[in-house]
Structure formats: C-alpha cells, structure tokens
C-alpha positions as a Markdown table, in Angstrom:
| # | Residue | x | y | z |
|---|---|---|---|---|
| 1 | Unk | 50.5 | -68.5 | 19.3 |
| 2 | Unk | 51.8 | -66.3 | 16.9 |
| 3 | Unk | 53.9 | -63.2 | 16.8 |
| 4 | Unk | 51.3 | -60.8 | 15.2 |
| 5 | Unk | 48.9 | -62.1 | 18.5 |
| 6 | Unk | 51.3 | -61.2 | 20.7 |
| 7 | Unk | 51.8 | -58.0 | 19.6 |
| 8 | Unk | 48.1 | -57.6 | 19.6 |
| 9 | Unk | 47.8 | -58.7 | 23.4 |
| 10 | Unk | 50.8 | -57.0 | 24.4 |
| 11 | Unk | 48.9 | -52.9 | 23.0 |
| 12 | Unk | 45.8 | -54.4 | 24.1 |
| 13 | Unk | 47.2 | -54.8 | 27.8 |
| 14 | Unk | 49.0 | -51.3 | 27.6 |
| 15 | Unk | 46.1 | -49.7 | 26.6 |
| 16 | Unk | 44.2 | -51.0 | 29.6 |
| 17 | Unk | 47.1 | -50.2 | 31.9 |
| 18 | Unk | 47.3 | -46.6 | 30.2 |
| 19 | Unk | 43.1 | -46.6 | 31.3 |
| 20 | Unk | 44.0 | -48.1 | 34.8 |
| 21 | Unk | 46.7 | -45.7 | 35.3 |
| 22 | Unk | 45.0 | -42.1 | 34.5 |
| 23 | Unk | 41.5 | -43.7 | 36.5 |
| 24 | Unk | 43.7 | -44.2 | 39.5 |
| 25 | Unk | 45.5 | -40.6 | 39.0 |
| 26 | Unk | 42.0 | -39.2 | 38.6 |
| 27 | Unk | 41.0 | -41.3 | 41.8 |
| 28 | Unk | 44.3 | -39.6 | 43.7 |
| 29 | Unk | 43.1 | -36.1 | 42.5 |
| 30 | Unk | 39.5 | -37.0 | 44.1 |
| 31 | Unk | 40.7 | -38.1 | 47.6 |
| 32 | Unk | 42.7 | -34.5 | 47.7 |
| 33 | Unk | 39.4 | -32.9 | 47.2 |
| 34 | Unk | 38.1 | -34.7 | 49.7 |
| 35 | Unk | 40.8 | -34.2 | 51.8 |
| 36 | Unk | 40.0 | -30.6 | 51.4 |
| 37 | Unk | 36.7 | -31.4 | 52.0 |
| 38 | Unk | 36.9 | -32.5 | 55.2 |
| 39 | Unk | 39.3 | -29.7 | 55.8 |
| 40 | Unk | 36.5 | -27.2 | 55.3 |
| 41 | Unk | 34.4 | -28.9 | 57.2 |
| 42 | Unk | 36.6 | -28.6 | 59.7 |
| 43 | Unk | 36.7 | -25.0 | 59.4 |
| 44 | Unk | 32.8 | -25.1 | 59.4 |
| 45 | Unk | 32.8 | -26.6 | 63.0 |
| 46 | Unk | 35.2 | -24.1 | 64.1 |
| 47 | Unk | 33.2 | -21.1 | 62.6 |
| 48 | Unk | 29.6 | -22.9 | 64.2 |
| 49 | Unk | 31.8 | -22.7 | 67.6 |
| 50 | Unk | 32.5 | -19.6 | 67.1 |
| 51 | Unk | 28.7 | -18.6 | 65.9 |
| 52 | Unk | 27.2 | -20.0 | 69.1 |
| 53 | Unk | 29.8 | -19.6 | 72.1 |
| 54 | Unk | 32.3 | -16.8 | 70.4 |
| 55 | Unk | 31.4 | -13.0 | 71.0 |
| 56 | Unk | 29.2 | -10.9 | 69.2 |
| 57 | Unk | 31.2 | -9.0 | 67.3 |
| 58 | Unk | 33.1 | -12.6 | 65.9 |
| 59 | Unk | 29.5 | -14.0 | 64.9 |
| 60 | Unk | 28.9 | -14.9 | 61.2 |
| 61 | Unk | 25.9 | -14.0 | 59.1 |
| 62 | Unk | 23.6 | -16.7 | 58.4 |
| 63 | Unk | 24.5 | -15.7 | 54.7 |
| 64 | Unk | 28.1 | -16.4 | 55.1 |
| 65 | Unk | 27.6 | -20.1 | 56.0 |
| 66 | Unk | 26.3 | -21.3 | 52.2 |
| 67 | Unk | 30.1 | -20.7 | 50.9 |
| 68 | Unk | 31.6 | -23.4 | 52.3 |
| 69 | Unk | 28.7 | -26.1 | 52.1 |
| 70 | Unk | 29.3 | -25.2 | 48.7 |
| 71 | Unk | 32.8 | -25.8 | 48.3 |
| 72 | Unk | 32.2 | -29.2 | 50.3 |
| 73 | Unk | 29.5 | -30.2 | 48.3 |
| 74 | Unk | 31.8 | -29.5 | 44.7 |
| 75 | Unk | 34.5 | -31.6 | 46.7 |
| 76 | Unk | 31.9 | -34.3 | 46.9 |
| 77 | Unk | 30.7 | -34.2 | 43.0 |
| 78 | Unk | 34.2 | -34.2 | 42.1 |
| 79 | Unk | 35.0 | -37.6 | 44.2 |
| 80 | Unk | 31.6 | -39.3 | 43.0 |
| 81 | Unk | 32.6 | -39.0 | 39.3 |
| 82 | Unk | 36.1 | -40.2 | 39.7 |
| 83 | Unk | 35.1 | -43.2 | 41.7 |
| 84 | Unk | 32.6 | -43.7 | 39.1 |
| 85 | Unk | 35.0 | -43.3 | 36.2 |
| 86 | Unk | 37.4 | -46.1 | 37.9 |
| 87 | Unk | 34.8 | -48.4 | 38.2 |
| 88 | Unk | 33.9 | -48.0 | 34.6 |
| 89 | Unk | 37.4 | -48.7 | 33.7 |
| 90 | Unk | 38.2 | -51.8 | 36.3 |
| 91 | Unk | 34.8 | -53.0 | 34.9 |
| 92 | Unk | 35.7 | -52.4 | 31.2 |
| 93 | Unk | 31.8 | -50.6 | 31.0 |
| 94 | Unk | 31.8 | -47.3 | 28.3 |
| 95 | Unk | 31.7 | -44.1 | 30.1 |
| 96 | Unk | 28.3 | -43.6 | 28.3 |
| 97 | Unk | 26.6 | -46.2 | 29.8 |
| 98 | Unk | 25.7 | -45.5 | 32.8 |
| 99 | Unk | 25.1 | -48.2 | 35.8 |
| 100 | Unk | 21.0 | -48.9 | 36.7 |
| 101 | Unk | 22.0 | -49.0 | 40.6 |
| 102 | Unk | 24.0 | -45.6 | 40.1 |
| 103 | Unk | 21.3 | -43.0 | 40.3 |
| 104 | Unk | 20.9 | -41.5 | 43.2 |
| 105 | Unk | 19.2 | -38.2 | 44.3 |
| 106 | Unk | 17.4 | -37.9 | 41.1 |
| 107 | Unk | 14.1 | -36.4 | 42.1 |
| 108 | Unk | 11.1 | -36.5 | 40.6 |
| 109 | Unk | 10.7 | -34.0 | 37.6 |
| 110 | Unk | 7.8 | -31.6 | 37.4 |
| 111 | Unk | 5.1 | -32.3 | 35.4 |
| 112 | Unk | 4.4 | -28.7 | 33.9 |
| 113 | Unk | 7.8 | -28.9 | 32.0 |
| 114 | Unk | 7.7 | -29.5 | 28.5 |
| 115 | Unk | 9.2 | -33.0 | 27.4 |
| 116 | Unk | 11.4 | -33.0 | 24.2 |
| 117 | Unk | 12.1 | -36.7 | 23.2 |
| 118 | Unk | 14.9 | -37.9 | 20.6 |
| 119 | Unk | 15.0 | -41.3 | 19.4 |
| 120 | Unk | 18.7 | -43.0 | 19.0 |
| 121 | Unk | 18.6 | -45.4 | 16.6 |
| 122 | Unk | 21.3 | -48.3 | 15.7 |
| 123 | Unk | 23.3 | -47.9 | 13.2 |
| 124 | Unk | 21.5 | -50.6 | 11.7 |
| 125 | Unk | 18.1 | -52.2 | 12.2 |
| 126 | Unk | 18.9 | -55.1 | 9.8 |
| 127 | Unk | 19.7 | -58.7 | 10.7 |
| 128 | Unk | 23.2 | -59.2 | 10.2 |
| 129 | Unk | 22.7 | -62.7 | 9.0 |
| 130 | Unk | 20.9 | -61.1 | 6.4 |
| 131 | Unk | 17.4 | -62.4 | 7.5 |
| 132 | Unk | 16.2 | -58.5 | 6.8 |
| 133 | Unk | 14.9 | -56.0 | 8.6 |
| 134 | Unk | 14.5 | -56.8 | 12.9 |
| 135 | Unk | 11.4 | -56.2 | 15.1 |
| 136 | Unk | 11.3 | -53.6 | 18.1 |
| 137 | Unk | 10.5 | -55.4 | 20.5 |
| 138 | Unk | 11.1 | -52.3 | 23.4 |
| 139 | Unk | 12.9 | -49.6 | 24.8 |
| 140 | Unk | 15.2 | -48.1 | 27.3 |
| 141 | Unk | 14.0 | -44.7 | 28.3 |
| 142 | Unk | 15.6 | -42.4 | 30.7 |
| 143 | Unk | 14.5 | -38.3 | 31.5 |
| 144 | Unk | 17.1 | -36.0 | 32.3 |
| 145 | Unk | 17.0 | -32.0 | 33.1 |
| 146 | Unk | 17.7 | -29.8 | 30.3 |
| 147 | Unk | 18.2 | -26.0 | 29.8 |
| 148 | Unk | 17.4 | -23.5 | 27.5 |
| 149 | Unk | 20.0 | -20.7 | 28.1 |
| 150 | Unk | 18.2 | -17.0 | 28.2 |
| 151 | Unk | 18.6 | -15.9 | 24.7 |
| 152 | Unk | 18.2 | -12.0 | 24.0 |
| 153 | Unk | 16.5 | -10.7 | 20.3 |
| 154 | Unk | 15.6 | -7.9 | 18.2 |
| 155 | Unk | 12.0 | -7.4 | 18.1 |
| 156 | Unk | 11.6 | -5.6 | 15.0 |
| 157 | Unk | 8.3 | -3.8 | 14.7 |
| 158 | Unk | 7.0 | -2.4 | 11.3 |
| 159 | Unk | 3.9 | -0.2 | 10.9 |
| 160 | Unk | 2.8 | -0.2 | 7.2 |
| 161 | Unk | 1.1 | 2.8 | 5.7 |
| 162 | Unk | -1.8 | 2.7 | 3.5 |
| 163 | Unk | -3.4 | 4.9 | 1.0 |
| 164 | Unk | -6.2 | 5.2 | -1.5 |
| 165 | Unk | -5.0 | 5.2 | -5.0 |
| 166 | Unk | -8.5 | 6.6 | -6.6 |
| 167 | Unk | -8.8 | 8.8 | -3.9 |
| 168 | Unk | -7.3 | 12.1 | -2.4 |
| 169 | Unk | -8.0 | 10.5 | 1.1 |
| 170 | Unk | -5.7 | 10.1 | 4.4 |
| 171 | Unk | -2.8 | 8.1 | 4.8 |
| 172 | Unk | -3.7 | 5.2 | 7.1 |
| 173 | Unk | -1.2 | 3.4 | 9.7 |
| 174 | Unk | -1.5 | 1.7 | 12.9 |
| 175 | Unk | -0.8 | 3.8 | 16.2 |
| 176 | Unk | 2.5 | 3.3 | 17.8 |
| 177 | Unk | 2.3 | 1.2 | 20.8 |
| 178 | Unk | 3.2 | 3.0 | 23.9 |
| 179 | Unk | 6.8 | 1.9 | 25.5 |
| 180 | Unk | 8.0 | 2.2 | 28.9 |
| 181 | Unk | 11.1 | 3.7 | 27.8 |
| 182 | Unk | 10.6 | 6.1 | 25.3 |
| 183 | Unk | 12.1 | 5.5 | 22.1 |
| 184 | Unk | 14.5 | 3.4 | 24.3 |
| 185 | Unk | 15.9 | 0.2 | 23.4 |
| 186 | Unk | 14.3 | -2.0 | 25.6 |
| 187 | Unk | 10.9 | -4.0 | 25.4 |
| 188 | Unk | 8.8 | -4.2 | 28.0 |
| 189 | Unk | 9.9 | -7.9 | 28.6 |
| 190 | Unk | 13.7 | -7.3 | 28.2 |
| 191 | Unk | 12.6 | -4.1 | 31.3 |
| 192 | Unk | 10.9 | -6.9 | 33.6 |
| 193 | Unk | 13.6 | -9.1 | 33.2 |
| 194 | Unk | 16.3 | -6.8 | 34.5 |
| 195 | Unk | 14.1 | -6.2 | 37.4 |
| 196 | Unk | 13.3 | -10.1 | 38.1 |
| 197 | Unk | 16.9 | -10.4 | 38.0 |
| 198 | Unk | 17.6 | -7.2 | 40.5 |
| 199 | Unk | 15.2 | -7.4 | 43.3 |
| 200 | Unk | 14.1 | -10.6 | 42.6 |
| 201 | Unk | 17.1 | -12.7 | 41.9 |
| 202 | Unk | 19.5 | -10.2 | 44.3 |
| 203 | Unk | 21.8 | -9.8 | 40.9 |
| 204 | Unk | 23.6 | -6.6 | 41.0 |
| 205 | Unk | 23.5 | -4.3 | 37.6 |
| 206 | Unk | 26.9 | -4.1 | 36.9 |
| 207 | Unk | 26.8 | -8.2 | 36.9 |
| 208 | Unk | 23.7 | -8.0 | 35.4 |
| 209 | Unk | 26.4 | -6.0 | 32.7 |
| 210 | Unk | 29.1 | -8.6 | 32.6 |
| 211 | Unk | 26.4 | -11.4 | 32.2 |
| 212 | Unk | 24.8 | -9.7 | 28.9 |
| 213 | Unk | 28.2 | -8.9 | 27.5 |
| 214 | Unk | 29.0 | -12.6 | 27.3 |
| 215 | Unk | 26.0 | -12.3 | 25.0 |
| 216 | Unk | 27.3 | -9.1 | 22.8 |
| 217 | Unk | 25.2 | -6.8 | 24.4 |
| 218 | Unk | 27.1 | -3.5 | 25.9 |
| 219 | Unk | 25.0 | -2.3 | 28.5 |
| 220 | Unk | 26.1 | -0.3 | 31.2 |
| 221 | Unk | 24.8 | -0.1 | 35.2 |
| 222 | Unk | 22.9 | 3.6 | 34.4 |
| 223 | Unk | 21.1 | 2.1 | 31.4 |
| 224 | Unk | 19.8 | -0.6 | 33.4 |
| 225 | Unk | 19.2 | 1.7 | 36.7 |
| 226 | Unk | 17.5 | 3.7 | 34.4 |
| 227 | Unk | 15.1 | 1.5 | 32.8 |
| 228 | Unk | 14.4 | 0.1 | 36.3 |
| 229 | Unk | 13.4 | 3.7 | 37.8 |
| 230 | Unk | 11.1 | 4.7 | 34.8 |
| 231 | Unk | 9.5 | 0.9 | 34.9 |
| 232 | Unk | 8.8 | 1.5 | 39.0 |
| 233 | Unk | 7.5 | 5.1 | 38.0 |
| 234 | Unk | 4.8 | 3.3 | 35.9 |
| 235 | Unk | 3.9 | 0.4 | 38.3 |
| 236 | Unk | 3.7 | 2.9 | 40.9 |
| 237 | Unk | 1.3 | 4.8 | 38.5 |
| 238 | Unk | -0.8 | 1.3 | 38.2 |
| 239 | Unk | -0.8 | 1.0 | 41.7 |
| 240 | Unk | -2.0 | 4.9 | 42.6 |
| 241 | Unk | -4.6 | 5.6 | 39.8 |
| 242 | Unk | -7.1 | 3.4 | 41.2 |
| 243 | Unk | -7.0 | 4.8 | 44.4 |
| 244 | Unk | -7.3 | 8.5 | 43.5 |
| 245 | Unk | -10.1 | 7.5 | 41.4 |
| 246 | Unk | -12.1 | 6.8 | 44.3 |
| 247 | Unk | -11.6 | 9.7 | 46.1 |
C-alpha cells in the first residue's frame, strides 16, 4: 500500500472522527435538554398538585399551564433531531436524505390548500457509458407544509379624467370609492386584518407594532386603535340600519 493511500485513509478516518465527535457533542447537548425536560415536568406535577389539593388563592389559570408543555415539547424536538443527526452520521446517510421509517406525526394535509410542485432533476439524464439520453422510469414524491409569510403592499389607485376634445363638455372621472378611514392610509383589508389579529388572534396593538416594523412599517398602538374604533363604528352601522328600517 502506498504512502499517498495512507495519507488518504488516514484524513478520510479524521474526518469521520471529526463527524462522530460533533454528532456525539450534539447528542450530549440533547440529553441536557431533556434533562431539563423532565425537570419541567417535574415542575408541572408539582404545579397540578398544587392546582387540585393547594388553596385557592395558589391555584393556576388554565392559561398558565400551555407554557411549560411548551418548553417540554421544544426539549423534545431538540432531542429527536440530534438523535437523528447521529444516526445519519454512524450510518454515513446525507443529512438530506431523510429515512422512509422516520416520519412520524405527519398528518394528513388538507385538501383545499393549493399544491406547488418543483421537479429536481439530476445533474445529468445521460448514460454515463455514453449510450444517450436514460428513460424515467418513476419517481419519489414527498408533500411538505409550506408558508407564505403575510406580506403588506401599496395599493395604488389612479382615477383618470376624460374630456371631449371637439367639445366644450364636462370633465369625466370615476367616483372615489368610499374608505373606512378617511383619507387614511389603510385599506379596508389591511383595517380587517388588524382586527383578525386583535380580537380574533388575542395579539395586542403595540405587538401588532413591533410585528409590522420587522416589515418597515412604523405604526403606532393609536393608529391601529383608531382604525379599529372607526371600523366597529361602521359594522355597528351595518348591523343597526336594518333594524331601524323596520320600525
């Protein structure tokens, strides 16, 4: 056996000790979190104990009781793709590929979302004996949930005006729709969607603020309040008219 093989062998093996050595540190950093897993869950006992035989004043709202099946359940995640990431390496499999008996939990996805497909293709479809060009012969297809992140935009809204050239007659131009803020910023959809968001989602307006700034957009908690108050003003209107029509 040569020198130059050796050499070869000898980064080849620290290369795969390097990989052995950072999925086992990763693997260390994922039985803390479970440690702290367990931990919490501990704590989630004592505060159940506490919910059903403590006093009254020491009981938790039901609220309060999401925060640390949360943190558990991140603990969990976080030990899942470590174990998964050493078994990858011990196996010598590509993080990309993923393992056929590794899904789990995947649900089924609805039917009313809209499917995007994208095609990876080799790099090439051509025989490398040189025998030309090969023959699909099938496919590997997986579906995975994806996101379009809520994207804000400028409506711009032009009215041309018109007017006879042969004639001394009257400029004509479309009415201007009717807003409900009033030579406000907002459109009516940008209005409903603060309002989803407020009583429908329970998102404060000052995060509602922070959350849009990430996006460029300044807008304080008495702009939004605002916008809120006049759009109840109007569905209140909606809601009233038809009822005082009758009398």
């Amino acid at each position: 056996m040569s020198i130059a093989t050796l050499r070869d062998e000898n980064e080849q093996l620290k290369a795969l000790l390097a990989q052995t050595q950072a999925a086992l540190s990763e693997h260390q950093g994922a039985l803390a979190a479970s440690e702290e897993a367990r931990r919490r869950l501990e704590v989630i006992l004592g505060e159940l104990r506490r919910e059903r035989f403590g006093a009254k004043s020491e009981k938790l709202r039901p609220d309060q009781y999401h925060l640390p099946l949360e943190d558990v359940e991140i603990a969990q995640g976080i030990l899942d793709a470590a174990q998964e990431r050493a078994e990858a390496v011990i196996k010598g499999r590509s993080r990309s590929v993923p393992d056929q008996g590794s899904h789990r939990k995947r649900g089924c996805l609805p039917a009313h979302l809209p499917r995007v497909e994208r095609i990876i293709e080799p790099a090439s479809t051509h025989c490398p004996c040189g025998c030309g060009a090969m023959t699909k012969i099938g496919e590997d297809v997986s579906k995975r949930l994806d996101v379009i992140p809520a994207q804000w935009r400028v409506l711009v809204t032009r009215r041309p005006k018109y007017i006879c050239r042969h004639c001394s007659g009257p400029v004509v131009q479309a009415h201007a729709p009717e807003h409900v803020v009033l030579g406000g910023l907002p459109t009516e959809a940008a209005v409903a969607h603060v309002i989803v968001s407020k009583f429908g989602d329970h998102t404060r307006f000052h995060r509602q603020a922070e959350i849009y700034a990430r996006q460029g957009i300044r807008l304080d908690r008495t702009t939004l309040g605002n916008w809120s108050g006049r759009a109840c003003f109007h569905l209140w209107l909606l809601r009233t008219l038809p009822a005082m029509r009758c009398l």
